[in-house]
C-alpha positions as CSV (number, residue, x, y, z in Angstrom):
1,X,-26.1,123.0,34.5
2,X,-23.8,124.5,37.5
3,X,-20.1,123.8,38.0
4,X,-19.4,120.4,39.5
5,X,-18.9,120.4,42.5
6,X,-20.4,123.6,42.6
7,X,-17.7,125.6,44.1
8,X,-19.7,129.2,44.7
9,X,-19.3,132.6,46.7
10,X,-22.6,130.6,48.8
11,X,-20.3,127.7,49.1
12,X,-16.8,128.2,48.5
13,X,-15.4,125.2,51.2
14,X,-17.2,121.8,50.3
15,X,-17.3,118.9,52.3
16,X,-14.7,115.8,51.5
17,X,-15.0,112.1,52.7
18,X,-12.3,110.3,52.3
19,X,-13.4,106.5,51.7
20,X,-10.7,103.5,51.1
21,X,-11.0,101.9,47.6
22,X,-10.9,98.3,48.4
23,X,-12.4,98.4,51.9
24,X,-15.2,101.0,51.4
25,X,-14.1,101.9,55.2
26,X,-14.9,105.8,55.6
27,X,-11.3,107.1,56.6
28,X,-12.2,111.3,56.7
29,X,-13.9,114.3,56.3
30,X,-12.3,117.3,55.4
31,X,-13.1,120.0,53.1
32,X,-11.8,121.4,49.6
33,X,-12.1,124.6,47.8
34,X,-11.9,125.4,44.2
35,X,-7.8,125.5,44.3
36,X,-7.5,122.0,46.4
37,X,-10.1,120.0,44.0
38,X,-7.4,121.3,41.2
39,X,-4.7,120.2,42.5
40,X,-6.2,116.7,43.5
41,X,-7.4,116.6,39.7
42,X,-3.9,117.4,38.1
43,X,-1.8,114.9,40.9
44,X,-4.3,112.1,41.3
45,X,-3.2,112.7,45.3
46,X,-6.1,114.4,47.6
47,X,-5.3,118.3,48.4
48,X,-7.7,119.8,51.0
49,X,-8.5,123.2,52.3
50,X,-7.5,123.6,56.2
51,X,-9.8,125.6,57.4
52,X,-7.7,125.9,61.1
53,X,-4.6,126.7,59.3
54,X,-6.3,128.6,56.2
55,X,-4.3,126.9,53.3
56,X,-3.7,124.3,51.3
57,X,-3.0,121.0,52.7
58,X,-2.1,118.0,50.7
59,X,-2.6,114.9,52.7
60,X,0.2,113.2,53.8
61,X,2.8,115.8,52.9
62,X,4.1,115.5,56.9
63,X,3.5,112.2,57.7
64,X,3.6,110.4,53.9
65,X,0.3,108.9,54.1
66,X,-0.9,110.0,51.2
67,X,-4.3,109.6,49.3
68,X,-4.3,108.6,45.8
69,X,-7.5,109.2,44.4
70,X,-9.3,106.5,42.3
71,X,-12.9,107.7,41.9
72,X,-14.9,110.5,42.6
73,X,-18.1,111.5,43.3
74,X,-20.4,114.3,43.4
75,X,-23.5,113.9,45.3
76,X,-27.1,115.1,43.7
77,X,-26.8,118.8,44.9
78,X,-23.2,118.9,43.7
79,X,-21.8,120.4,47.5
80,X,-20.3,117.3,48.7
81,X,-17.4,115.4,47.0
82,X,-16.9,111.5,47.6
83,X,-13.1,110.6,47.4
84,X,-12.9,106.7,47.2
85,X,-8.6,106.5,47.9
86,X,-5.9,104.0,48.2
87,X,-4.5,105.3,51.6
88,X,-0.8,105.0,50.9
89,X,1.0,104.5,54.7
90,X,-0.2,103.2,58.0
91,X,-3.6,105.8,58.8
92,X,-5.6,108.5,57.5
93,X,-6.0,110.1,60.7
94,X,-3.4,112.2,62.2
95,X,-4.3,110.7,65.8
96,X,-2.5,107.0,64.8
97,X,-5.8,105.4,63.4
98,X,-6.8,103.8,60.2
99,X,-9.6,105.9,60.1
100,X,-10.2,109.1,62.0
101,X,-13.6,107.8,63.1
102,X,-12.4,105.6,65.6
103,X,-14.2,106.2,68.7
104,X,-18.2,105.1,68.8
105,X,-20.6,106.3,70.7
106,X,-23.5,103.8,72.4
107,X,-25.8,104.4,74.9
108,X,-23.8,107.8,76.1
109,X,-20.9,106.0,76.4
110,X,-17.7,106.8,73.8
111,X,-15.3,103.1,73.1
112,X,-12.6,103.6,71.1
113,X,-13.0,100.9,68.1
114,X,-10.1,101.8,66.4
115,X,-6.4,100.3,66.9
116,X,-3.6,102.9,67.0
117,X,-1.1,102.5,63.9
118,X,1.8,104.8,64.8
119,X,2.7,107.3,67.0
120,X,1.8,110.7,66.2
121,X,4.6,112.0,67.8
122,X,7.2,110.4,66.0
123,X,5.1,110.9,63.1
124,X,4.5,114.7,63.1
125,X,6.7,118.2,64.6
126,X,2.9,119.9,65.9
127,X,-0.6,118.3,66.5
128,X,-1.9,120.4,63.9
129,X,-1.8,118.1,61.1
């Protein structure tokens, strides 16, 4: 049997959805390498890979709305990992939103669904968060 998640040279970033324990509500995707999956396992709090900033990134270590992981799952091929978190602080998303899948698309036409938490700008010194 391969490594799970099967973290290989093919596949070395895997996917990450971030999913709230109590309200199943999906609240991210991101992705995790070998080194992040590590640390989530040994801190109980999700650590992702930024792929725009190229390192480790530890969710909530700007804003303190942190992840703390209660399950996870590894889908059938063993390249996707389900994080089902208790989202510690007001969002997930780094915009001000509960979830960062806050705008839905119908008929063409993009709505934003989502209510705006906090500021981001208060929140965070750059918009790359």
């Amino acid at each position: 049997m391969s490594q799970i998640p099967d973290f290989s040279e093919k596949t070395p970033l895997l996917p990450a959805i971030a999913q709230d324990f109590a309200s199943g509500q999906v609240l991210m995707l991101a992705y995790m390498n070998r080194e992040s999956w590590e640390q989530t396992l040994a801190t109980g709090e999700a650590t992702y890979f930024s792929r725009s900033r190229g390192k480790l990134w530890k969710k909530g270590e700007q804003s303190g709305h942190v992840q703390r992981v209660r399950e996870i799952y590894v889908d059938c091929d063993a390249d996707t990992i389900l994080l089902r978190v208790e989202q510690v602080g007001a969002a997930a998303c780094h915009q001000g939103y509960e979830s960062c899948f806050f705008r839905k698309l119908d008929q063409g036409a993009v709505t934003i669904v989502g209510k705006r938490v906090f500021d981001p700008d208060q929140v965070y010194d750059d918009k790359d968060s």
